[in-house]
N, CA, C and O atoms as a GROMACS GRO file, in nm:
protein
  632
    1UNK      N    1   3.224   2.250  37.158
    1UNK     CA    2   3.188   2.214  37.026
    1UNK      C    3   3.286   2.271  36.926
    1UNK      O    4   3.325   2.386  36.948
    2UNK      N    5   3.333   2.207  36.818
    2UNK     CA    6   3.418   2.229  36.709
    2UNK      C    7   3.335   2.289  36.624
    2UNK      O    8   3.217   2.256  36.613
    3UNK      N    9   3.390   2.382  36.557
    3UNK     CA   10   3.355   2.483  36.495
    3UNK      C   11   3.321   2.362  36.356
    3UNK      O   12   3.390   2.261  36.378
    4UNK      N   13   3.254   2.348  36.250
    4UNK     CA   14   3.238   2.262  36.132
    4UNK      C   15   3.293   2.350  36.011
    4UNK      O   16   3.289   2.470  35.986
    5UNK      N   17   3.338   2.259  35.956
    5UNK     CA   18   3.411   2.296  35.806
    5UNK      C   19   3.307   2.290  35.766
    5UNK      O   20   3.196   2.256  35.806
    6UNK      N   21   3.389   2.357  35.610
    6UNK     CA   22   3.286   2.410  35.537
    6UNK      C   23   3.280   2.282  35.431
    6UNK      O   24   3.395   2.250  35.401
    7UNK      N   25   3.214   2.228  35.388
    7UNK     CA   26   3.182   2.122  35.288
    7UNK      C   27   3.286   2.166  35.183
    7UNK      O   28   3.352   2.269  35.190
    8UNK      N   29   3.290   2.086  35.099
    8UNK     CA   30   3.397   2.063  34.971
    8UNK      C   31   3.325   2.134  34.879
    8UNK      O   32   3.376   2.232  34.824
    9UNK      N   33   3.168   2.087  34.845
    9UNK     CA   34   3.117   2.196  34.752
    9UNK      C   35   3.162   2.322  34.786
    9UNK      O   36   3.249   2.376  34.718
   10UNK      N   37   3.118   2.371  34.875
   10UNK     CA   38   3.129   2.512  34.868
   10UNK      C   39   3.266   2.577  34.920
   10UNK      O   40   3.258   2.695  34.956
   11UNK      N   41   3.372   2.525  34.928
   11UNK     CA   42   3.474   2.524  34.856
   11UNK      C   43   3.571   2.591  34.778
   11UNK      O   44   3.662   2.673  34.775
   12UNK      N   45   3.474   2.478  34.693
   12UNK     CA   46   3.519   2.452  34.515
   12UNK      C   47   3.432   2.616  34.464
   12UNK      O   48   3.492   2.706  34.405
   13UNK      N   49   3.298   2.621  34.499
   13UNK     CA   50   3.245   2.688  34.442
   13UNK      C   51   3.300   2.838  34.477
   13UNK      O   52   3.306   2.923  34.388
   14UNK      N   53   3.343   2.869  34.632
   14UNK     CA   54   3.400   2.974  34.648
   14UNK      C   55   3.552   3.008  34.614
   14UNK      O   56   3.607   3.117  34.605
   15UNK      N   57   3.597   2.892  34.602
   15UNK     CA   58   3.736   2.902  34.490
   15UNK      C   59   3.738   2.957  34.347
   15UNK      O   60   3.840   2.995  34.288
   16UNK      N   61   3.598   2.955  34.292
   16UNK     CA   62   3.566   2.964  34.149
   16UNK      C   63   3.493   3.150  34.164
   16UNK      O   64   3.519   3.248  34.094
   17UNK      N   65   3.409   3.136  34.269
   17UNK     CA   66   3.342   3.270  34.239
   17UNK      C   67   3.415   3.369  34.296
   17UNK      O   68   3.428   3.476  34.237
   18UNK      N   69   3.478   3.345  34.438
   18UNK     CA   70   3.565   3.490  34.473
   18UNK      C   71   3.647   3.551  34.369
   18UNK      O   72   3.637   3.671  34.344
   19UNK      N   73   3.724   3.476  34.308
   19UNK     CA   74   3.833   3.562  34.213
   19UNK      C   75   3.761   3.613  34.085
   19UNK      O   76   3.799   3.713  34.025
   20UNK      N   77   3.668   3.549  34.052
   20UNK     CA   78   3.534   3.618  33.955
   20UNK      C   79   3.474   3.780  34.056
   20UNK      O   80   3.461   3.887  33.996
   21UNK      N   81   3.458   3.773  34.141
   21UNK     CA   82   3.391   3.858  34.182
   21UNK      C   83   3.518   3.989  34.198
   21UNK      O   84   3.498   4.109  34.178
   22UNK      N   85   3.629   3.935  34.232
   22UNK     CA   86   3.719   4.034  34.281
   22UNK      C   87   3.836   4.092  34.145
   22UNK      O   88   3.909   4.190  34.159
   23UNK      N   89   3.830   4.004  34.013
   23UNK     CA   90   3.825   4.050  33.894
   23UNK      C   91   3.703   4.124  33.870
   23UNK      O   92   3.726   4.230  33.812
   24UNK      N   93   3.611   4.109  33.889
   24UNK     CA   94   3.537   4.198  33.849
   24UNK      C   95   3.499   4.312  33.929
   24UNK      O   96   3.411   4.381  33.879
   25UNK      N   97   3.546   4.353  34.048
   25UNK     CA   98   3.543   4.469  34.111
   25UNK      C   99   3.682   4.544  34.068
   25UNK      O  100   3.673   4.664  34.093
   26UNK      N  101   3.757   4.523  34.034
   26UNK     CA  102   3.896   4.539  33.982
   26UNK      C  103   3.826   4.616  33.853
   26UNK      O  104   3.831   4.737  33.830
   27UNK      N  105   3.750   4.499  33.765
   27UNK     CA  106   3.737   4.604  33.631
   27UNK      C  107   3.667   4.701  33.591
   27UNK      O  108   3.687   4.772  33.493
   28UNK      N  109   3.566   4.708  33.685
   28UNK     CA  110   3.441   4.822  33.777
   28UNK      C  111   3.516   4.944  33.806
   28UNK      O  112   3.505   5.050  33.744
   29UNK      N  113   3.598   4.918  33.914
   29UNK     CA  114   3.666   5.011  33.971
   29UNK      C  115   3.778   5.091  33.954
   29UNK      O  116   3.805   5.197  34.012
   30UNK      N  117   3.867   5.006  33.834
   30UNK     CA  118   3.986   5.066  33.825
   30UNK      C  119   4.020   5.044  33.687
   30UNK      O  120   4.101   5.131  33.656
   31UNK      N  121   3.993   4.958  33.578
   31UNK     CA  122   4.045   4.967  33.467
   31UNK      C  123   3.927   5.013  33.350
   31UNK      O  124   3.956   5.051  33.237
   32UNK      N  125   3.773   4.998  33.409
   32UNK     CA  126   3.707   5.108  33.357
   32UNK      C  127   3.766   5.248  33.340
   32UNK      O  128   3.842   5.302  33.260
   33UNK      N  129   3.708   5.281  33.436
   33UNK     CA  130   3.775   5.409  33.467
   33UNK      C  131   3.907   5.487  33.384
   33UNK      O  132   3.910   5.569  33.292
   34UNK      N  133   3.993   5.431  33.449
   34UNK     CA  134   4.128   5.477  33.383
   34UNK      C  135   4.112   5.427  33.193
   34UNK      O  136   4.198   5.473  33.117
   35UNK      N  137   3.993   5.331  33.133
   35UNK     CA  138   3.962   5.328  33.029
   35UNK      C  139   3.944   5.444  32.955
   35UNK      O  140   4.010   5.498  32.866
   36UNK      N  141   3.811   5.479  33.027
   36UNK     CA  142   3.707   5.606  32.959
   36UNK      C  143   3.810   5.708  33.003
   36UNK      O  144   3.831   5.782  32.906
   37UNK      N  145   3.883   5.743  33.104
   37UNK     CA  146   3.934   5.869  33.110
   37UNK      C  147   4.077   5.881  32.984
   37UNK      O  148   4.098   5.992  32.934
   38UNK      N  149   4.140   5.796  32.956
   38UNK     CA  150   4.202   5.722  32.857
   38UNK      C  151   4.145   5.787  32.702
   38UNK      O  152   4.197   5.868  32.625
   39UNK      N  153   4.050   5.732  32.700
   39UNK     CA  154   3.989   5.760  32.560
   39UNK      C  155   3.866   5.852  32.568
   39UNK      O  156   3.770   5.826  32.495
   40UNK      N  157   3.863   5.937  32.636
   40UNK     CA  158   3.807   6.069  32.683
   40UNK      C  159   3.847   6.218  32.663
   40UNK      O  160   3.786   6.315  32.618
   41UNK      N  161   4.012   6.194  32.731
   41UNK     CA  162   4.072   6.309  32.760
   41UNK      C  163   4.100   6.420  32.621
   41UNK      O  164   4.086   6.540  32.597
   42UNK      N  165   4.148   6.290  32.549
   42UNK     CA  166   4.142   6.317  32.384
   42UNK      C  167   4.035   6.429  32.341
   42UNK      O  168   4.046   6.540  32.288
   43UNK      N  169   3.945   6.367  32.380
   43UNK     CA  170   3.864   6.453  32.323
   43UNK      C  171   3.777   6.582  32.369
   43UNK      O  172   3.706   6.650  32.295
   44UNK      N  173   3.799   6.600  32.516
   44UNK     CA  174   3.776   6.708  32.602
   44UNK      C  175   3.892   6.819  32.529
   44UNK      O  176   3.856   6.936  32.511
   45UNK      N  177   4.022   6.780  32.493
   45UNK     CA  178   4.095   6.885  32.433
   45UNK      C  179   4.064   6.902  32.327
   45UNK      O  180   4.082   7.021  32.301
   46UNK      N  181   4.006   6.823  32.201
   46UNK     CA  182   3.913   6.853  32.088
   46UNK      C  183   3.852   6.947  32.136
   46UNK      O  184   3.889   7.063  32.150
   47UNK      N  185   3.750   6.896  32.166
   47UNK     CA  186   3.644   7.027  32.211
   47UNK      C  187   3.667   7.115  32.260
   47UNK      O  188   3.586   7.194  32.213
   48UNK      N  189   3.744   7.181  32.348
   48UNK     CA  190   3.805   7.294  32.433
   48UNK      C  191   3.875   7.352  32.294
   48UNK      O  192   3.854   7.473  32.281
   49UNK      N  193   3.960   7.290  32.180
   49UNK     CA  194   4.033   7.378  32.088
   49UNK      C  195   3.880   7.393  32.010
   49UNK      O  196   3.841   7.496  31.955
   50UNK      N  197   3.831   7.309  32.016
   50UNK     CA  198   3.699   7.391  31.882
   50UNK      C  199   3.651   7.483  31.933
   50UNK      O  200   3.624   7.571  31.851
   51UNK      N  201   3.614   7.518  32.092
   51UNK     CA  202   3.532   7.597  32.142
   51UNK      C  203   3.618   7.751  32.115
   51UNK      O  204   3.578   7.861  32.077
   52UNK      N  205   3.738   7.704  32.150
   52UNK     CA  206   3.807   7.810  32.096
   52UNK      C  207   3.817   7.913  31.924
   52UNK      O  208   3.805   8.033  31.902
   53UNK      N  209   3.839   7.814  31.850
   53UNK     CA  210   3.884   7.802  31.733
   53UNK      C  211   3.736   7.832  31.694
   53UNK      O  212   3.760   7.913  31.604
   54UNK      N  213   3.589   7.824  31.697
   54UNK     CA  214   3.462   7.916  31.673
   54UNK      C  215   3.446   8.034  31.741
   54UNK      O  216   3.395   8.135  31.693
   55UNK      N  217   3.489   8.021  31.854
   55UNK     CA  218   3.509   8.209  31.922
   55UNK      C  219   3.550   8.277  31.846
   55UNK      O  220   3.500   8.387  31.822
   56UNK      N  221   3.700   8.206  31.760
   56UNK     CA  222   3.831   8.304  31.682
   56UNK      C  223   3.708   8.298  31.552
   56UNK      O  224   3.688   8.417  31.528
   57UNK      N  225   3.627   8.222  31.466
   57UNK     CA  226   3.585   8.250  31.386
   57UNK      C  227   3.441   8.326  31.367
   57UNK      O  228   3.371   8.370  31.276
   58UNK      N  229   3.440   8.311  31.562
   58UNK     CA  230   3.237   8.413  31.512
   58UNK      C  231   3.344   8.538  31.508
   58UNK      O  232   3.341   8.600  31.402
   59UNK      N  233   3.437   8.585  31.604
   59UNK     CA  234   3.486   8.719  31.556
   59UNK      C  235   3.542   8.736  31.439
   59UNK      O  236   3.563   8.854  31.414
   60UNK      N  237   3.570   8.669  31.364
   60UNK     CA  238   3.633   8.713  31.202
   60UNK      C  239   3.460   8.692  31.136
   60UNK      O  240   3.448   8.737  31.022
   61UNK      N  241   3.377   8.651  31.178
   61UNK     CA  242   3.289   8.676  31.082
   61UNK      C  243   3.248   8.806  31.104
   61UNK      O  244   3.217   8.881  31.012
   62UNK      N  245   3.245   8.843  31.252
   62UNK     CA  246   3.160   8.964  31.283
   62UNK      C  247   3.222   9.100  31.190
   62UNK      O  248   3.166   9.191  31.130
   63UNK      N  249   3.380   9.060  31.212
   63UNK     CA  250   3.486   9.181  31.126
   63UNK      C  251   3.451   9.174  31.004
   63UNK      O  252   3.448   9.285  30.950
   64UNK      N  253   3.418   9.069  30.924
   64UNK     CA  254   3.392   9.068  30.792
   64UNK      C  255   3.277   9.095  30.764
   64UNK      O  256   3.247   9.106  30.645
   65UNK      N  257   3.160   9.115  30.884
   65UNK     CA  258   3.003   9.151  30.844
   65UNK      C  259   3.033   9.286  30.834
   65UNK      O  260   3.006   9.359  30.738
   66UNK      N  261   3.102   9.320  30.959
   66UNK     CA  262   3.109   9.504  30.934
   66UNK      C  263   3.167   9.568  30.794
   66UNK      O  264   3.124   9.662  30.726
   67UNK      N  265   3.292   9.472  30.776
   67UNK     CA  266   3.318   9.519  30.667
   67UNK      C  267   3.238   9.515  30.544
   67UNK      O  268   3.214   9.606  30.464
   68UNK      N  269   3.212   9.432  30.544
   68UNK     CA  270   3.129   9.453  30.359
   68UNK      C  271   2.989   9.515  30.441
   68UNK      O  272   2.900   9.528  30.357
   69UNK      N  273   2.948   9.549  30.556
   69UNK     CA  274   2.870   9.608  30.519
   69UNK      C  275   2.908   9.765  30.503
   69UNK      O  276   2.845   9.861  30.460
   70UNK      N  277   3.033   9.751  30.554
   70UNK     CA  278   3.072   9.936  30.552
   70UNK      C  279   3.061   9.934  30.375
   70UNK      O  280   2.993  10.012  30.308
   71UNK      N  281   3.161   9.806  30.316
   71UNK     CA  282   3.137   9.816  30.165
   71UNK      C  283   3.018   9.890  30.038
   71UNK      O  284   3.017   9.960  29.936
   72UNK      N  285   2.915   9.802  30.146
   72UNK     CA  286   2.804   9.815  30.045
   72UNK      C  287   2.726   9.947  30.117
   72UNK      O  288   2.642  10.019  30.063
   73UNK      N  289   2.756   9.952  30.198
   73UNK     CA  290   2.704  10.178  30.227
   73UNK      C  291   2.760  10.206  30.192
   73UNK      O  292   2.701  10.304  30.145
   74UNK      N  293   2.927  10.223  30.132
   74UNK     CA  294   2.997  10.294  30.053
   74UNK      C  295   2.938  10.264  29.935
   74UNK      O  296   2.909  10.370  29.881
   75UNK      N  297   2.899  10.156  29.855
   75UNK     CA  298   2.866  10.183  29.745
   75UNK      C  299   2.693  10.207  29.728
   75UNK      O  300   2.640  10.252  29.626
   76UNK      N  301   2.639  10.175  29.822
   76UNK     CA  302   2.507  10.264  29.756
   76UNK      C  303   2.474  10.395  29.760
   76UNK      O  304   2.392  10.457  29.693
   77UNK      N  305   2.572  10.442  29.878
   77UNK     CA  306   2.568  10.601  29.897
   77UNK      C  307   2.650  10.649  29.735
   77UNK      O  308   2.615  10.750  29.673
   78UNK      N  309   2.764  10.554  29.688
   78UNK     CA  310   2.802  10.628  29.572
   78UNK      C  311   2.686  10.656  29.441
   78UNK      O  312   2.655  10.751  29.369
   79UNK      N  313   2.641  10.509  29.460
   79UNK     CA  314   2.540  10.542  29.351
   79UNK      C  315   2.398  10.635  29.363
   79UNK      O  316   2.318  10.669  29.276
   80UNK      N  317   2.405  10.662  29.512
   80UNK     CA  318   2.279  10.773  29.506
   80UNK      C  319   2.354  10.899  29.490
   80UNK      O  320   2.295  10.995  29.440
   81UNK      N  321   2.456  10.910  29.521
   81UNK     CA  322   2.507  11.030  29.496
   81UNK      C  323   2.528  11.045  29.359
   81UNK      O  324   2.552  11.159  29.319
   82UNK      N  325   2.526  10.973  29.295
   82UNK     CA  326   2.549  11.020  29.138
   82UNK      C  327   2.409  11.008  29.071
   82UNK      O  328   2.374  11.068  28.970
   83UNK      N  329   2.337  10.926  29.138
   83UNK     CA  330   2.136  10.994  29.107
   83UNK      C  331   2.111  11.107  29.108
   83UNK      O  332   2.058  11.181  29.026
   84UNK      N  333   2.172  11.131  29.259
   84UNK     CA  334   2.170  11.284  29.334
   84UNK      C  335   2.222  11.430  29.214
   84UNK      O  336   2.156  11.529  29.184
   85UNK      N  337   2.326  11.400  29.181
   85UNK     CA  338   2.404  11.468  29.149
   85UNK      C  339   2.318  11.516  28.928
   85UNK      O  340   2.321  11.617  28.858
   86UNK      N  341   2.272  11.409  28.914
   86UNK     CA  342   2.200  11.431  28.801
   86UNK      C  343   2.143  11.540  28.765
   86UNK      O  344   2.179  11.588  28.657
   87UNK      N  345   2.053  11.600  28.832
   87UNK     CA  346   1.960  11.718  28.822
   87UNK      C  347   2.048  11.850  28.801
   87UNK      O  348   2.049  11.938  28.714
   88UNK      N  349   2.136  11.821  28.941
   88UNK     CA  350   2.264  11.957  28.941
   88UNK      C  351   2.318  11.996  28.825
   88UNK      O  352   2.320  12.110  28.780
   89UNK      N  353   2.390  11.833  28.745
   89UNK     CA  354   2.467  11.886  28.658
   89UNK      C  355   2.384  11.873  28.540
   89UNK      O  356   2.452  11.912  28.446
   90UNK      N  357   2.288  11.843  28.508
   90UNK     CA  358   2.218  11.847  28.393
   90UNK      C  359   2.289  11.712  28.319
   90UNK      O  360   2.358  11.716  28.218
   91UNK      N  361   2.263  11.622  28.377
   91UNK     CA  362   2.377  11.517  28.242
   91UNK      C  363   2.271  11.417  28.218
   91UNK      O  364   2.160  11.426  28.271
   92UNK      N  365   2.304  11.322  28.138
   92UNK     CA  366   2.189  11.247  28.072
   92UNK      C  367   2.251  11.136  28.180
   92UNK      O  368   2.363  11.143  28.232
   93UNK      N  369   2.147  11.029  28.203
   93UNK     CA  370   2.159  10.954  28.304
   93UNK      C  371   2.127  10.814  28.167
   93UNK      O  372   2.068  10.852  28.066
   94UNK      N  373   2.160  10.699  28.173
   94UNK     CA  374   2.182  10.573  28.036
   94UNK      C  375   2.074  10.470  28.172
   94UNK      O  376   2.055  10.473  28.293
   95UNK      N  377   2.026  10.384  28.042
   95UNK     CA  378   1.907  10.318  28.163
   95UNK      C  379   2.040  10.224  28.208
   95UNK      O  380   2.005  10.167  28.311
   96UNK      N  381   2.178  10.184  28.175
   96UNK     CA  382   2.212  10.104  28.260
   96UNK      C  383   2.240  10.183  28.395
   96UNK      O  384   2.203  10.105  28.483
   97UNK      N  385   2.282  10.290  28.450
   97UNK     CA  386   2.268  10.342  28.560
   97UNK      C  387   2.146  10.315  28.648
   97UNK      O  388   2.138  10.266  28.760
   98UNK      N  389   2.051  10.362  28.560
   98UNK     CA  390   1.880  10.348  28.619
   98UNK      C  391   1.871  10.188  28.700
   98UNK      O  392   1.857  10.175  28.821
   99UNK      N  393   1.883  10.065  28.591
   99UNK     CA  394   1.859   9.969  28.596
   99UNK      C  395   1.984   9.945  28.701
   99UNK      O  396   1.920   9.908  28.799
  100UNK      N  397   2.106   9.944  28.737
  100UNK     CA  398   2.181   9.950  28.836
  100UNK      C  399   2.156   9.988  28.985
  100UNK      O  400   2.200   9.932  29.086
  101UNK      N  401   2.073  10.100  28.975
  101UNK     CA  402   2.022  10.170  29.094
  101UNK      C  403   1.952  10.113  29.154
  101UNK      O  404   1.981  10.090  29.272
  102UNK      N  405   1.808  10.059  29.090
  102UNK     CA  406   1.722  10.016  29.124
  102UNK      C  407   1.746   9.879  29.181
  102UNK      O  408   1.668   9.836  29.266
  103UNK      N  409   1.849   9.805  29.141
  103UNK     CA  410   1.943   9.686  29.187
  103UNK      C  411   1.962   9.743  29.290
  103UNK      O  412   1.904   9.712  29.394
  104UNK      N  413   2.043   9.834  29.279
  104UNK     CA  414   2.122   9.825  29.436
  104UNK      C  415   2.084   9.902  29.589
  104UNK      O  416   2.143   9.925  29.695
  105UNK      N  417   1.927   9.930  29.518
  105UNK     CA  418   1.796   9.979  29.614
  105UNK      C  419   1.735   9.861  29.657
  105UNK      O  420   1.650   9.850  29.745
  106UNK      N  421   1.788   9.772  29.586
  106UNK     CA  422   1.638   9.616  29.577
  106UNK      C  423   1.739   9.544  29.690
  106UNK      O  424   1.689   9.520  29.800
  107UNK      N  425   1.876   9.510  29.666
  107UNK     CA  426   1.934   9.440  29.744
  107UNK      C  427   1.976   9.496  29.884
  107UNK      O  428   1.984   9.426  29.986
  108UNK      N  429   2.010   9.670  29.877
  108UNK     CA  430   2.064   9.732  30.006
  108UNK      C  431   1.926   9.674  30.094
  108UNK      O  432   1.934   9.619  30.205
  109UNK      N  433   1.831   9.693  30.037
  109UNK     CA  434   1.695   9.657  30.111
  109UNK      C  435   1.663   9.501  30.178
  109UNK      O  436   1.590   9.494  30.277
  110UNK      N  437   1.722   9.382  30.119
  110UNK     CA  438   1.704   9.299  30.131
  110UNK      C  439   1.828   9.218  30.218
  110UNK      O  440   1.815   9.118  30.288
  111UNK      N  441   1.972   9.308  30.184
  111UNK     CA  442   2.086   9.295  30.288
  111UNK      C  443   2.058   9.381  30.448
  111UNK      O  444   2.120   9.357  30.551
  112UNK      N  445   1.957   9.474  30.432
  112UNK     CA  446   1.968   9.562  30.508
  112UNK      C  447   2.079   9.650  30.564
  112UNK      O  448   2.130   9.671  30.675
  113UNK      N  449   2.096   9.698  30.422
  113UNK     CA  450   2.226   9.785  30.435
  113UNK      C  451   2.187   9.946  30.489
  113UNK      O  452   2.097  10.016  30.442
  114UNK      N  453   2.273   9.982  30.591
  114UNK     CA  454   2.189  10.098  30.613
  114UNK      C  455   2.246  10.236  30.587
  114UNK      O  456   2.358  10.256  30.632
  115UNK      N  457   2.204  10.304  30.540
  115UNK     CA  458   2.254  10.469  30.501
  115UNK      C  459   2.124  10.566  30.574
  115UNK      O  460   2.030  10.555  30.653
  116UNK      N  461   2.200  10.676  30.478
  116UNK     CA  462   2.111  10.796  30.521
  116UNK      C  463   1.984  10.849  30.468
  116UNK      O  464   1.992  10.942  30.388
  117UNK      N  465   1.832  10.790  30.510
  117UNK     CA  466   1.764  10.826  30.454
  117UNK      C  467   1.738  10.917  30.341
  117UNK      O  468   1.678  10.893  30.236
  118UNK      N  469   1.811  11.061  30.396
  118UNK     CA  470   1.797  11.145  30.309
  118UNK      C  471   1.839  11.159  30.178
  118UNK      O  472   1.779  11.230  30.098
  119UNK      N  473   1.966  11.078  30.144
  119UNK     CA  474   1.995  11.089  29.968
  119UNK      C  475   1.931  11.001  29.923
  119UNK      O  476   1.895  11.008  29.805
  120UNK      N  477   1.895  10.883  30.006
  120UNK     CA  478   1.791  10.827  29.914
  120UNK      C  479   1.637  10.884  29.870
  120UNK      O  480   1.545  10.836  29.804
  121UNK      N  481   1.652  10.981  29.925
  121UNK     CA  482   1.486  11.081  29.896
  121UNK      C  483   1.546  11.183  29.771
  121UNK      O  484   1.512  11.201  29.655
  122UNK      N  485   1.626  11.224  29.836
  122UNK     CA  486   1.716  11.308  29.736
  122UNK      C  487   1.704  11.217  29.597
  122UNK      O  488   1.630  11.259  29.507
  123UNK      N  489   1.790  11.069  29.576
  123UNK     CA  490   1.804  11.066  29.450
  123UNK      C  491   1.692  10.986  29.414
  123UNK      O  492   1.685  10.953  29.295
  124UNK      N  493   1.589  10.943  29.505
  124UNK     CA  494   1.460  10.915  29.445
  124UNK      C  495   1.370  11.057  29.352
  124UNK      O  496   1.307  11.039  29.249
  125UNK      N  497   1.384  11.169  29.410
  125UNK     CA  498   1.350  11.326  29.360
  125UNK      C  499   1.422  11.314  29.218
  125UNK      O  500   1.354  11.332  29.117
  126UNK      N  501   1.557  11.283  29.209
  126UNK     CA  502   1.609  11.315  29.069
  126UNK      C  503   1.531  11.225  28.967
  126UNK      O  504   1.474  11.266  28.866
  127UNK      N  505   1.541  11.089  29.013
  127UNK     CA  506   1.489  10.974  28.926
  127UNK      C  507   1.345  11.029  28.903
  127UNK      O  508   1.332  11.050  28.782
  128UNK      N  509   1.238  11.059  28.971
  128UNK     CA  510   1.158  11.101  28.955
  128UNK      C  511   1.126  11.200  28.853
  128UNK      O  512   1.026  11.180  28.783
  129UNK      N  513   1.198  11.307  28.835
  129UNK     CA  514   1.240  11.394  28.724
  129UNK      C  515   1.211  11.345  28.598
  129UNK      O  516   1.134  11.391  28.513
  130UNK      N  517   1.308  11.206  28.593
  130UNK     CA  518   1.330  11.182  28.485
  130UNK      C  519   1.235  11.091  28.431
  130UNK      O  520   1.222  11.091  28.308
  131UNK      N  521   1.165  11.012  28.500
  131UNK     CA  522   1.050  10.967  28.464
  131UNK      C  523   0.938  11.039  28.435
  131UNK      O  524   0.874  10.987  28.344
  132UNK      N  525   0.873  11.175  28.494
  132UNK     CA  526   0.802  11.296  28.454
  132UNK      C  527   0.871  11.344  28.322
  132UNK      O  528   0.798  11.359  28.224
  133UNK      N  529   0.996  11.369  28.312
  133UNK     CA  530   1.018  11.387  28.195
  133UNK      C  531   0.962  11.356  28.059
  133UNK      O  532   0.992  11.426  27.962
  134UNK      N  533   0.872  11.241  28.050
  134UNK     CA  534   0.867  11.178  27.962
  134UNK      C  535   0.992  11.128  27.856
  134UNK      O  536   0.972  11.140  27.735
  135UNK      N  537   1.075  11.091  27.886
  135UNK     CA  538   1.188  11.062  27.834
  135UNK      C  539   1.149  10.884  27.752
  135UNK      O  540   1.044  10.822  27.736
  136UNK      N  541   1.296  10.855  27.715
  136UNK     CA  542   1.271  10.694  27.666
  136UNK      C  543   1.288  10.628  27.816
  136UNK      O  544   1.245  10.513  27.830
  137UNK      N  545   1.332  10.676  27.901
  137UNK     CA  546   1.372  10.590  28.039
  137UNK      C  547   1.284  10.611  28.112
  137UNK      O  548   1.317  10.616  28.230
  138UNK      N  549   1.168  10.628  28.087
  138UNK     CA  550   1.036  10.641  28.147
  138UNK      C  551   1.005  10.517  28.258
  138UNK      O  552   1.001  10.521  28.381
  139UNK      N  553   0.990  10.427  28.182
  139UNK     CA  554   0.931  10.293  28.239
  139UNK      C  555   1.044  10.234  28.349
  139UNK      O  556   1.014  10.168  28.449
  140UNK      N  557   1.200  10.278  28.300
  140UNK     CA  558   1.265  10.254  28.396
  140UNK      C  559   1.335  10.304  28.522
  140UNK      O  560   1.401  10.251  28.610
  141UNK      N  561   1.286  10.448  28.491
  141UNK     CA  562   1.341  10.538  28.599
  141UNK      C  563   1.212  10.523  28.705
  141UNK      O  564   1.230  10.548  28.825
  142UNK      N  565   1.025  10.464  28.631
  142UNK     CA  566   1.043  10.500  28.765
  142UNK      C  567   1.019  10.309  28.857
  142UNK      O  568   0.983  10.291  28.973
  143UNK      N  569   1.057  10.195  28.747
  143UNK     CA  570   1.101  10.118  28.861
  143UNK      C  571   1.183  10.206  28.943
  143UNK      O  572   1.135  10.272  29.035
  144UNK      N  573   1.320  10.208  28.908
  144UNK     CA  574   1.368  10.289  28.989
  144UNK      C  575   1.342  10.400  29.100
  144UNK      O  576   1.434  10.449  29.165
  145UNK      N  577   1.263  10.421  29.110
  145UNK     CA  578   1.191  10.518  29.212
  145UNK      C  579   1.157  10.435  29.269
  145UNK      O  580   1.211  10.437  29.380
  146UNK      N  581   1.056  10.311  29.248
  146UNK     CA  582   0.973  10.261  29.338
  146UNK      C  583   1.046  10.151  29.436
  146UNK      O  584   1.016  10.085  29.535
  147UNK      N  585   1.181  10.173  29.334
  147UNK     CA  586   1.307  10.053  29.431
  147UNK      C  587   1.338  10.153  29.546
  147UNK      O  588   1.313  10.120  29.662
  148UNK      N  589   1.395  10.279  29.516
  148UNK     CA  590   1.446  10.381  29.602
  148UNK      C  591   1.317  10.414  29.704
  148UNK      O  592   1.347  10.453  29.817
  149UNK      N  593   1.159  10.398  29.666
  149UNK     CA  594   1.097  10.422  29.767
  149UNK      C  595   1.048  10.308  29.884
  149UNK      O  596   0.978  10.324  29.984
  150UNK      N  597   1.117  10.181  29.829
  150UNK     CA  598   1.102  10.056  29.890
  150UNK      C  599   1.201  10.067  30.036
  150UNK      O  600   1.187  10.051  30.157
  151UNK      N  601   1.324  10.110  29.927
  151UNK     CA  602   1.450  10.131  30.036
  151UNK      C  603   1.388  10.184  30.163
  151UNK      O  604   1.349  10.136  30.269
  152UNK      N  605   1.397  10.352  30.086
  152UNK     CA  606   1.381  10.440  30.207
  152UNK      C  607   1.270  10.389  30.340
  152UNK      O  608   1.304  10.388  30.458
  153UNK      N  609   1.117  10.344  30.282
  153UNK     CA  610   1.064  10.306  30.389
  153UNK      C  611   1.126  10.178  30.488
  153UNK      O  612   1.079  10.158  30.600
  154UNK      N  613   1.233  10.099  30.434
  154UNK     CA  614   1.290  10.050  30.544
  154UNK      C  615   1.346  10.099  30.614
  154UNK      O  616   1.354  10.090  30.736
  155UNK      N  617   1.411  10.180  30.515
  155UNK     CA  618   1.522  10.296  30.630
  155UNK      C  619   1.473  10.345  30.738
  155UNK      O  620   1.541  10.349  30.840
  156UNK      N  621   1.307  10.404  30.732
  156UNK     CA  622   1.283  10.435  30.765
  156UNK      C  623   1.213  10.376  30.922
  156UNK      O  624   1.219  10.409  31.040
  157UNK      N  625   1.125  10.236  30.816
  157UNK     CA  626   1.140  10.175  30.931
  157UNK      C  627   1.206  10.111  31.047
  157UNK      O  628   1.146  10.054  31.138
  158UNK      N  629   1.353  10.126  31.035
  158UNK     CA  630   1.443  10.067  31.089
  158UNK      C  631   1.485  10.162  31.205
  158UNK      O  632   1.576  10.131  31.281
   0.00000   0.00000   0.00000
């Protein structure tokens, strides 16, 4: 028996669909691919320099947190030290000092800037003074106290 051909339809029709099918395993397999990796790669090195380039900037933030916070303990320790220093030298203290202090009791508190409990007891004691005093800076020395006693109990709590 002779093997039978294949009809003319099908053929025609497998003349039409193989090279459809084998273009399209072609574009599946190989020009996808080399597409997305194409317009991919681009951006895997984006990201690899950003990942970098936020490392380099959480550490410059971290250097710049330390620093201003070393800043602002240098300056609230200055200004308690010159609270501090009030009583010693006998000098008149101006409510803009007072009203300064109590600022920079309200914010060290709210930056959580941290110092040494103790001058802030210290120049809460002086301010205190001066509000017992009965002076004109009455009303504001002892906000001021109650800023410096706000502080300290964080300090404390901390």
């Amino acid at each position: 028996m002779a093997p039978k051909s294949l009809p003319d339809w099908l053929k025609s029709a497998l003349a039409v669909v193989l090279p459809l099918l084998l273009a399209g395993w072609g574009v599946l397999n190989v020009y996808l691919p080399d597409k997305i990796t194409s317009q991919t790669s681009g951006i895997s090195g984006d990201v690899s320099s950003l990942k970098t380039d936020m490392g380099n900037a959480k550490g410059d933030i971290q250097r710049i947190d330390a620093n201003v916070n070393g800043m602002l303990t240098d300056l609230v320790n200055g200004i308690l030290e010159t609270l501090k220093g009030l009583r010693a030298q006998k000098a008149s203290v101006s409510r803009q000092t007072l009203v300064l202090a109590a600022n920079i009791a309200r914010d060290a508190k709210r930056g959580k800037v941290p110092t040494d409990p103790a001058i802030v007891a210290e120049a809460a004691q002086d301010v205190l003074q001066i509000a017992a005093g009965g002076s004109e800076l009455k009303d504001v020395a002892w906000t001021t106290a109650t800023e410096l006693a706000n502080y300290r109990s964080f300090l404390n709590a901390s």
